[in-house]
N, C-alpha and C positions, 0 to 999 in steps of 0.2 A: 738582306739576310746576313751579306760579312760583317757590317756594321752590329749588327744587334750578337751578334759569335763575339766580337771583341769587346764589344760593354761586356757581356756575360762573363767572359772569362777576364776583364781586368778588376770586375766586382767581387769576384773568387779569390782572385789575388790579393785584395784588398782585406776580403774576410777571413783569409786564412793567415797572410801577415797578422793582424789582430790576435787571430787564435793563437797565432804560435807566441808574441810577444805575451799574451793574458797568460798561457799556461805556463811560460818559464818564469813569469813574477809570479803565479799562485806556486810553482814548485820552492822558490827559491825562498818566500816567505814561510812556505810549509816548515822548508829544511834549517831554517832559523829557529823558528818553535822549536824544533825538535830538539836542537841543538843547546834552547835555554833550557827544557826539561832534561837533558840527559848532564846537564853541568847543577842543575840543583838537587839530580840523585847524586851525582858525585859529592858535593854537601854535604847532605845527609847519610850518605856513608861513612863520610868521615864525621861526622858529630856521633852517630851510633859507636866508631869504635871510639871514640873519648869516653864516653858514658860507658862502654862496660870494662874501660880500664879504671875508672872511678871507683867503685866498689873495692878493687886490690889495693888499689892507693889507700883509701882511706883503714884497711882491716891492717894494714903498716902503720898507718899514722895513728892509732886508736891506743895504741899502746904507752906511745911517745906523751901524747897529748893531751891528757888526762883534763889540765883547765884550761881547754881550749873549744869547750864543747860549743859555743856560737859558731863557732868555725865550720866545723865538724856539718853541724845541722843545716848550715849557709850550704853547703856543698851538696848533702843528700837531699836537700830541699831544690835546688837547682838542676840536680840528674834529673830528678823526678818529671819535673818540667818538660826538661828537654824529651823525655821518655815518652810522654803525653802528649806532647805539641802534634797537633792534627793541621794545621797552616803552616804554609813556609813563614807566614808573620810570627807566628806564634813561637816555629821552629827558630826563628832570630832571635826574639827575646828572651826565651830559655837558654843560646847558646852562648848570648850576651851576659846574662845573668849567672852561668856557670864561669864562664871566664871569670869575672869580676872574684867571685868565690875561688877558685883556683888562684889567683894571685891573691886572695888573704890568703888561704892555706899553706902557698911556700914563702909568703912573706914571713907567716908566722911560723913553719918549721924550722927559722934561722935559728930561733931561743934553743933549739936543741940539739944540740952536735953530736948525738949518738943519732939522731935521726938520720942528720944528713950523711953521716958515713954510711949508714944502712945499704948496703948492697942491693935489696928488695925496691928499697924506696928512690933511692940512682939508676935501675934502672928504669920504674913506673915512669919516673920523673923526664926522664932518655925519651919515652915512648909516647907522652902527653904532648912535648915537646916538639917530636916530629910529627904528630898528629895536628896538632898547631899549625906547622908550618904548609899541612896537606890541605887543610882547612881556608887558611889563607888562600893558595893556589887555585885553590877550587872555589872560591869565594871571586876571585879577579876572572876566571873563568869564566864564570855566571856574568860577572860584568859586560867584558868585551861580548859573549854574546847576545846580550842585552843591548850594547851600544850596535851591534851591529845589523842586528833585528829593527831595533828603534830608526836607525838611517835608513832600512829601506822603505820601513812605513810613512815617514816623513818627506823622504825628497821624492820630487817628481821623477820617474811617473810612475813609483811605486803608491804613492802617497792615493794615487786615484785607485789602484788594485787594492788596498789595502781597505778602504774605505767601502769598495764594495764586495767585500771577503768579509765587513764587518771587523775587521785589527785593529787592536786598539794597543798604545804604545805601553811596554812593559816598566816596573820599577826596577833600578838597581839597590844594589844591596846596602847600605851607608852604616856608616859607625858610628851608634851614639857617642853622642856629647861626651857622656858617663866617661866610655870606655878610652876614651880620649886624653883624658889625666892620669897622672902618673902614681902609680901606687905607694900609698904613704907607709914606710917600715919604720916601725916605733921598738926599740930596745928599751 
């Protein structure tokens, strides 16, 4: 009877070691999802306030700009986009596509030097700017959690929890090609 007490209880031990290692990989894979949705709202907060700084930039620049209307329409056509985008894919290539439009629009504000002293349009421009930079941040953000979520699903012995959680390894964010070159300022 003591023999069969100590199998009993070294099989307990055995299936609760298990337990307790299964649930600190499902918690720990949980807490990494979490962590890539709460870095792709961050994103999308900031790509939201780009876009309703957009609309003031350009009712500045409308004045200035008179035959510069490809510009113009490059840029409200690109808010729009981004305004719409129901995918984080989607929400990329609008954000992508606004970028590209935003650096024709201050490439080509250079032709007008009452613009750029504009007090209105220095500071939109101030504000686009560090938006930019928030955007970035939160774009490496999303990565490293990405990269981090990705390592546990992959190496052992997450790679076996992950597999029977059904996880499947997430994409980072990459920079097109496009956005890559350097924008061309023609005088």
């Amino acid at each position: 009877m003591d023999l069969i007490w100590i199998i009993g209880i070294v099989i307990l031990i055995i299936i609760a070691f298990f337990a307790i290692i299964y649930w600190g990989f499902y918690n720990r894979i949980i807490r990494t999802e979490n962590r890539i949705d709460n870095s792709w709202a961050q994103i999308d907060v900031q790509l939201k306030r780009r876009a309703d700084l957009i609309p003031n930039l350009m009712e500045t620049v409308k004045g200035y700009m008179k035959h510069e209307r490809e510009v113009l329409e490059n840029v409200t056509k690109a808010r729009s986009s981004l305004m719409n985008a129901k995918t984080p894919q989607e929400n990329i290539n609008a954000d992508n596509m606004l970028t590209g439009a935003l650096k024709s629009l201050f490439a080509v504000s250079e032709n007008y030097p009452d613009l750029k002293a504009n007090q209105n349009f220095l500071s939109l421009q101030d504000e686009l700017t560090n938006t930019e930079n928030k955007i970035a941040y939160s774009r490496q953000h999303y990565n490293d959690s990405v990269l981090s979520y990705n390592n546990i699903i992959e190496t052992f012995p997450g790679l076996w929890f992950a597999k029977r959680m059904n996880r499947k390894t997430k994409e980072m964010l990459k920079v097109p090609e496009a956005s890559k070159e350097l924008p061309k300022v023609a005088f």
